[in-house]
C-alpha positions as CSV (number, residue, x, y, z in Angstrom):
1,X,5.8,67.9,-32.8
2,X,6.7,71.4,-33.0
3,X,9.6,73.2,-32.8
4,X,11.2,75.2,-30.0
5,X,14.0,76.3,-28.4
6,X,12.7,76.3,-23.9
7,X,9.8,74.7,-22.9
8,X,8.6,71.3,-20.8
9,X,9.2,68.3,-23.7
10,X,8.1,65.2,-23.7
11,X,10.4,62.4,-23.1
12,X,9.8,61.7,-26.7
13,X,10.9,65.1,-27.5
14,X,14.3,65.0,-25.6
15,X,12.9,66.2,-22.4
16,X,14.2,65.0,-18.8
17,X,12.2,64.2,-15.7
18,X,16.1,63.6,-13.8
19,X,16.7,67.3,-14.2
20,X,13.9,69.9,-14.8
21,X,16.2,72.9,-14.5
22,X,18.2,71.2,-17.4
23,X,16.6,73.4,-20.5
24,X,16.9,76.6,-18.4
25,X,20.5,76.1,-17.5
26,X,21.1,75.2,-21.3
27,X,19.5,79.2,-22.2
28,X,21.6,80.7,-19.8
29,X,24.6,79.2,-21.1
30,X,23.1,80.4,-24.7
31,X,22.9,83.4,-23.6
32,X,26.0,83.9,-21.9
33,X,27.9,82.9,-24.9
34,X,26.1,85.4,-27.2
35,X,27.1,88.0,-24.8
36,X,30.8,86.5,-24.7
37,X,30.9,87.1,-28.5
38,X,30.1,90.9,-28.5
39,X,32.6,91.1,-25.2
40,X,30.1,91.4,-22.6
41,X,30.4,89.9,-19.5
42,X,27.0,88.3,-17.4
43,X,28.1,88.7,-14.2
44,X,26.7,92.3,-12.8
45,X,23.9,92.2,-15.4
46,X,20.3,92.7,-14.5
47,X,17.9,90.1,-15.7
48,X,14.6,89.9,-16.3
49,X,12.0,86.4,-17.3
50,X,8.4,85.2,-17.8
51,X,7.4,82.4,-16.1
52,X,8.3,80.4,-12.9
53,X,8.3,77.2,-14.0
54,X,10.9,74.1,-14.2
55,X,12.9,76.8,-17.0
56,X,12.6,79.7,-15.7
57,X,13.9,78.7,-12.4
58,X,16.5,76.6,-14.2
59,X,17.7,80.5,-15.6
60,X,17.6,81.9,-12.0
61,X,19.7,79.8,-10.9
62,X,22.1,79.7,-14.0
63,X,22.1,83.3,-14.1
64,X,22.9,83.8,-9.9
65,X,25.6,81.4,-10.4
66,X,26.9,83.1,-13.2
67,X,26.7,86.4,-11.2
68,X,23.6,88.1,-12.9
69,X,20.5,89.4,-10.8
70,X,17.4,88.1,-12.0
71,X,14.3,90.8,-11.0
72,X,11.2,89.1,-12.5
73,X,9.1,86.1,-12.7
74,X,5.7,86.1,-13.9
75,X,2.2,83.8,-13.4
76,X,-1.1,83.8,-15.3
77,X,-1.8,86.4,-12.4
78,X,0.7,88.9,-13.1
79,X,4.4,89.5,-12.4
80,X,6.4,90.1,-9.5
81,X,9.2,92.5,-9.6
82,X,11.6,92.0,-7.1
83,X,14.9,95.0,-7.6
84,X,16.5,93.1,-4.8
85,X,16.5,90.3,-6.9
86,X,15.8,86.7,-6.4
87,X,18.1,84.2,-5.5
88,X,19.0,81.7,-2.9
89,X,16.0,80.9,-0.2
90,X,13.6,82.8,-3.3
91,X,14.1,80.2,-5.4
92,X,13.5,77.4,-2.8
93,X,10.1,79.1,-2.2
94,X,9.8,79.3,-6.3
95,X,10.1,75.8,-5.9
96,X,7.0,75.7,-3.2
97,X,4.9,78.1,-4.9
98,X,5.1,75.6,-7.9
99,X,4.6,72.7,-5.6
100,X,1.3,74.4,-4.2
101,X,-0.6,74.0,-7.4
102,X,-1.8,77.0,-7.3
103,X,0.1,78.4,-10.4
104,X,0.1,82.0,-9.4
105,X,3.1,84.0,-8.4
106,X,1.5,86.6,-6.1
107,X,2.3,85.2,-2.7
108,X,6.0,86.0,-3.8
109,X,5.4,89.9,-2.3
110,X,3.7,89.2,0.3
111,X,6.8,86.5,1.4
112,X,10.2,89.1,0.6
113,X,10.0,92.6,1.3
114,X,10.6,95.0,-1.3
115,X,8.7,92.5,-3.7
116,X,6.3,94.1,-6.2
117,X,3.1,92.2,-7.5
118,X,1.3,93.7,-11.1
119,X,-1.7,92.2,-11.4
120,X,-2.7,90.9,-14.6
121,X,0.7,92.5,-16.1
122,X,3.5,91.2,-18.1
123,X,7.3,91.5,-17.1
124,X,8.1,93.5,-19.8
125,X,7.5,96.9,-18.7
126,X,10.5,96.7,-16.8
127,X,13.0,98.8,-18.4
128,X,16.3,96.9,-18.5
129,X,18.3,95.4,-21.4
130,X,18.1,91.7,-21.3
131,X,14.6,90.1,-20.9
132,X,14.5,85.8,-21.3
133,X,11.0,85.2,-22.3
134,X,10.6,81.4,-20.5
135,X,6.4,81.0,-20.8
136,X,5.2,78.2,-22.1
137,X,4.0,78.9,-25.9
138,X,0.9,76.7,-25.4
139,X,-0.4,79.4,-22.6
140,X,1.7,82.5,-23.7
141,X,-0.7,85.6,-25.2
């Protein structure tokens, strides 16, 4: 068993199948207390992840609730970047892009205008301050 701090674990390993978004919510709350400590408030921050899986949209929502605007998600395809950002009815269809099986992200800017695809790019171009790096270490290069 390795060690890490986000990722789907086994049931052995502590994970949950009763909350997915569990791990995600526990980085944002991370997060948001490191920030706390320097004086730094979440709320009005821009955002940016990796990922669109059970912890990245577990961060989303943390994050919107918490008043931050998340811009990014990525797939094995490439990454959206969406400066409008994504919250409410995006992450329900996060949830049904997942669902499909597909395990790409591109339909994403083809569904909300304004919505950028990058094929076969990584998030991190983006040039903003806070980046949350939610891939899954077995498939991250």
């Amino acid at each position: 068993m390795g060690r890490r701090l986000t990722g789907q674990k086994a049931l052995n390993e502590g994970g949950s199948k009763i909350r997915p978004e569990a791990t995600g919510y526990g980085a944002l709350y991370f997060v948001n207390e490191m920030l706390q400590t320097k004086g730094i408030d979440i709320a009005g921050k821009i955002i940016t992840t990796s990922g669109f899986g059970n912890v990245t949209w577990g961060v989303i929502k943390k994050a919107t609730e918490l008043g931050a605007k998340v811009v990014t998600i990525s797939g094995p395809d490439g990454f959206i970047y969406d400066p409008n950002g994504i919250s409410g009815e995006k992450i329900d269809y996060l949830l049904e892009l997942r669902a499909s099986g597909n395990d790409i992200c591109s339909p994403y800017a083809d569904e909300f205008e304004g919505a950028q695809f990058f094929k076969g790019e990584k998030p991190w171009r983006i040039p903003l301050r806070h980046c949350i790096d939610m891939r899954n270490p077995k498939r991250a290069k």
